[in-house]
Backbone as a ProteinNet text record, in pm:
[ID]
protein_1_A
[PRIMARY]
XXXXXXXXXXXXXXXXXXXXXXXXXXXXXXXXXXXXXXXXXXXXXXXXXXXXXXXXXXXXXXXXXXXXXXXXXXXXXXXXXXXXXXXXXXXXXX
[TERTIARY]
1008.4	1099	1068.9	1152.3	1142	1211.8	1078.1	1136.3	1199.1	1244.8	1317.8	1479.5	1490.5	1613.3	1675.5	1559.2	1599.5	1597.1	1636.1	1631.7	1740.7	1791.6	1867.8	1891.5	2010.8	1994.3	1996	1988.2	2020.2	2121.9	2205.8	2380.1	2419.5	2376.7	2408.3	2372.3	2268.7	2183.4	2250.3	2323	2421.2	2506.4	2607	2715.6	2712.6	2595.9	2603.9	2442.8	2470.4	2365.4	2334.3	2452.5	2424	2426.3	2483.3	2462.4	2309	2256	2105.4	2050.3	2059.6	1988.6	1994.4	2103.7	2169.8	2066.8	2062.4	2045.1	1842.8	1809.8	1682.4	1607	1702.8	1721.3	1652.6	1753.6	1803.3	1764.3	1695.3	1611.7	1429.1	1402.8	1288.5	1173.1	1316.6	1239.8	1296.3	1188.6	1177.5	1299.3	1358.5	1452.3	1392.8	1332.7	1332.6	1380.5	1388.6	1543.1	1463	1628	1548.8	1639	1567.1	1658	1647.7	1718.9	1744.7	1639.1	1666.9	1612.5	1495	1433.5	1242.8	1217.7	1170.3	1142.1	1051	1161	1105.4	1038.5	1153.7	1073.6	1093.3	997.4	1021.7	1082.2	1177.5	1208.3	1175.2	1185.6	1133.8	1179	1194.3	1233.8	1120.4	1178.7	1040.2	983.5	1014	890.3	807.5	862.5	771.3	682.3	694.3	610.3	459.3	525.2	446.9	333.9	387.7	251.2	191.3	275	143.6	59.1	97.1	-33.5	-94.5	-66.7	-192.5	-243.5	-224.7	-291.4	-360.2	-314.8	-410.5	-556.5	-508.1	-598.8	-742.1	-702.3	-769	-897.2	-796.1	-872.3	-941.8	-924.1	-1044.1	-1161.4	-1085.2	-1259.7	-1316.7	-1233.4	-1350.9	-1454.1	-1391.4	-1454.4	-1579.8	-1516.6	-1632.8	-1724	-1737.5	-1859.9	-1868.2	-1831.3	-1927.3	-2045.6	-1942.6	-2033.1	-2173.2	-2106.1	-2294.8	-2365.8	-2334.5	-2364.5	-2468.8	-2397.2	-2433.6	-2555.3	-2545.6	-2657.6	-2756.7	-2742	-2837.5	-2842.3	-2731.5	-2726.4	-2659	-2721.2	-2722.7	-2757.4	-2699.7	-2716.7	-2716.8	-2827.4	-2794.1	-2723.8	-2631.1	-2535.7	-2592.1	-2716.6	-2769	-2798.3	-2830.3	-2818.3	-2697.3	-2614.5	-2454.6	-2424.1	-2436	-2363.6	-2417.7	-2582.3	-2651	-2627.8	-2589.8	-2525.4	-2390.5	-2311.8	-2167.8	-2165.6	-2230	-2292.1	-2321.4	-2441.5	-2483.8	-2360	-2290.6	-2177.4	-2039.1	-2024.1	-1952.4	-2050.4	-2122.9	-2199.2	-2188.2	-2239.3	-2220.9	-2095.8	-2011.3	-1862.2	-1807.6	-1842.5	-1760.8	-1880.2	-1972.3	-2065.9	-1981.3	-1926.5	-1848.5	-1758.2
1572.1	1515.3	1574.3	1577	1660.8	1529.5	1529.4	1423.3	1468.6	1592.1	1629.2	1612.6	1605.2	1596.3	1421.3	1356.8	1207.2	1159.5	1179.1	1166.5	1144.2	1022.5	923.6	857.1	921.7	810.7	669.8	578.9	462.1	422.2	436.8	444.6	465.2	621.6	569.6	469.8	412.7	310.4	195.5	122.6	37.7	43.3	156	176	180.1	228.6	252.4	134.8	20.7	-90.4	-96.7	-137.1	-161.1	-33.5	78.5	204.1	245.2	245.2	276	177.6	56.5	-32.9	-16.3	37.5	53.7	238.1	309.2	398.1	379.5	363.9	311.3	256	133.4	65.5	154.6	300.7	393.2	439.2	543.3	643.5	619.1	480.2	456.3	561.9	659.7	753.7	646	716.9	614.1	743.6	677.2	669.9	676.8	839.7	797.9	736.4	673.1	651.8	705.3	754.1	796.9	746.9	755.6	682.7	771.2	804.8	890	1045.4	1110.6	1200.4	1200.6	1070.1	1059.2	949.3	1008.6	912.9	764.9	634.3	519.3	470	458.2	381.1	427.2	434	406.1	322	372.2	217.9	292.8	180.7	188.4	61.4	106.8	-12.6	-118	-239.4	-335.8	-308	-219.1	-216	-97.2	-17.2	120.1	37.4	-36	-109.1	-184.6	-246.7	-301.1	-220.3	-151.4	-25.4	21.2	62.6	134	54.7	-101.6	-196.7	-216.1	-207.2	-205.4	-128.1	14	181.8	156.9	108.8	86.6	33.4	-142.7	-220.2	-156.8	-110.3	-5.6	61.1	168.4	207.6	197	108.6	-27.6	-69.5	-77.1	-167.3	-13	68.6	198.9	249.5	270.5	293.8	170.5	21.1	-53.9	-11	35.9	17.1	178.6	246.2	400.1	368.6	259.1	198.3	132.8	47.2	37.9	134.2	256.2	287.8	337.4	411	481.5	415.7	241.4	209	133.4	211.2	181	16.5	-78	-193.5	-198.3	-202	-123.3	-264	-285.2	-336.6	-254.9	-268.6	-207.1	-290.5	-200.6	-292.9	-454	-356.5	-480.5	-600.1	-583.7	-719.4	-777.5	-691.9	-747	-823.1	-771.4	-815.8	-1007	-971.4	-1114.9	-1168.6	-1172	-1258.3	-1295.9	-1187.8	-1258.6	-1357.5	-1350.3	-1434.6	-1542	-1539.2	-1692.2	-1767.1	-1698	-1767.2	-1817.1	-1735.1	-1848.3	-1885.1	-1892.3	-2007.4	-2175	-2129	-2234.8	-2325.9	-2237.1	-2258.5	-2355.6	-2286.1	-2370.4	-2512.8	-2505.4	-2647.7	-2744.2	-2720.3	-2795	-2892
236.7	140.2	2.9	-28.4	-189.1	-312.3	-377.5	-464.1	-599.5	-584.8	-716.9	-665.6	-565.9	-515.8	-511.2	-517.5	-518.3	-657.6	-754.6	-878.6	-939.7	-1020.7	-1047.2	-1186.4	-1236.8	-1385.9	-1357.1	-1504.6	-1486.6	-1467.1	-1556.3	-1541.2	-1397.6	-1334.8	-1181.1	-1080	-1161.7	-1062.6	-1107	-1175.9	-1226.8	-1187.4	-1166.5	-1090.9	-936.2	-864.6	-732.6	-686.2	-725.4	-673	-570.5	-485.5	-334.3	-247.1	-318	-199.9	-206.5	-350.4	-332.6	-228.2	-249	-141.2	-8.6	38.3	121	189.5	113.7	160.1	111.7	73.6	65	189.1	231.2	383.8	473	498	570.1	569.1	484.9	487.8	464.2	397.6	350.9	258.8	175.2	79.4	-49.3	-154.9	-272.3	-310.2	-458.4	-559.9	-673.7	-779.6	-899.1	-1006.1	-1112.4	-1215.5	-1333.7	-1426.9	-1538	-1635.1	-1702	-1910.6	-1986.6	-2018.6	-2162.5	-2110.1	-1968.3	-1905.6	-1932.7	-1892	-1852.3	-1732.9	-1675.6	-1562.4	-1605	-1504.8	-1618.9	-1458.1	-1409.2	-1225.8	-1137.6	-1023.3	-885.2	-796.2	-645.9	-641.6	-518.7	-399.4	-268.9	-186.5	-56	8.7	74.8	75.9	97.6	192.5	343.9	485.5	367.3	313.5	240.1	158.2	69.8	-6.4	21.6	118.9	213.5	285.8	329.1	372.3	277.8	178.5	118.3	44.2	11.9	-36.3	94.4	200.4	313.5	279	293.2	305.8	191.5	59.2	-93.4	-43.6	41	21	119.5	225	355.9	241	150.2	134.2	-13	-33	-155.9	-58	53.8	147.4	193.5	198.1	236.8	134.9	-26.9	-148	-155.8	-108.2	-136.2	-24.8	86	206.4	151.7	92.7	10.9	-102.2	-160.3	-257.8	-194.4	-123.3	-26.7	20.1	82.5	165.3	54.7	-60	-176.9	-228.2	-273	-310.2	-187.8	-71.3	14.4	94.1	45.4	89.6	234.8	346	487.8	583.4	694.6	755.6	953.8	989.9	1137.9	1266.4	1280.5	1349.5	1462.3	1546	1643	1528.2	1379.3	1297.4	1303.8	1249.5	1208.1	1315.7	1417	1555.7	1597.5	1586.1	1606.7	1464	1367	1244.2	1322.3	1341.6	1334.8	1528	1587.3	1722.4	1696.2	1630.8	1558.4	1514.2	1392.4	1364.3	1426.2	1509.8	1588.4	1701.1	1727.1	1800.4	1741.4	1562.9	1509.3	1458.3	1456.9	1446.7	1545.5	1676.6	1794.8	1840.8	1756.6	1795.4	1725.7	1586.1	1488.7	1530.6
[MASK]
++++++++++++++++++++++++++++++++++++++++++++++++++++++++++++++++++++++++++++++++++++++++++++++

């Protein structure tokens, strides 16, 4: 996809509301807009959105377990494993 080709004044985005939505839907490529020829927003359709704050959040928890790994705060799995055992052991006594 070539995003110079999806590029959109405002004025057209006022006039053609529901076909952008419409084709947004459809294709699930984003829509630049621009004002006064500078790009002001992105738009995107909500399943696209949605993924990529998964794919963001993914990889926030990967940067954080580098960050451990980095400052050495390490756990070996046969621990992890008998921590998270215990806990629901103790869970389902409840």
């Amino acid at each position: 996809m070539r995003y110079s080709e999806r590029v959109k004044p405002i004025s057209w985005l006022k006039a053609n509301a529901a076909e952008v939505l419409a084709d947004l839907n459809d294709t699930g490529e984003p829509l630049l807009i621009t004002q006064n020829g500078e790009a002001r927003a992105v738009l995107q359709d909500v399943a696209s959105y949605e993924r990529t704050q998964q794919t963001l959040a993914l990889l926030k928890l990967l940067a954080l377990g580098q960050q451990d790994i980095d400052a050495g705060r390490l756990t070996s799995a046969e621990v992890a494993f008998d921590r998270v055992l215990a806990g629901a052991r103790t869970s389902t006594e409840d």
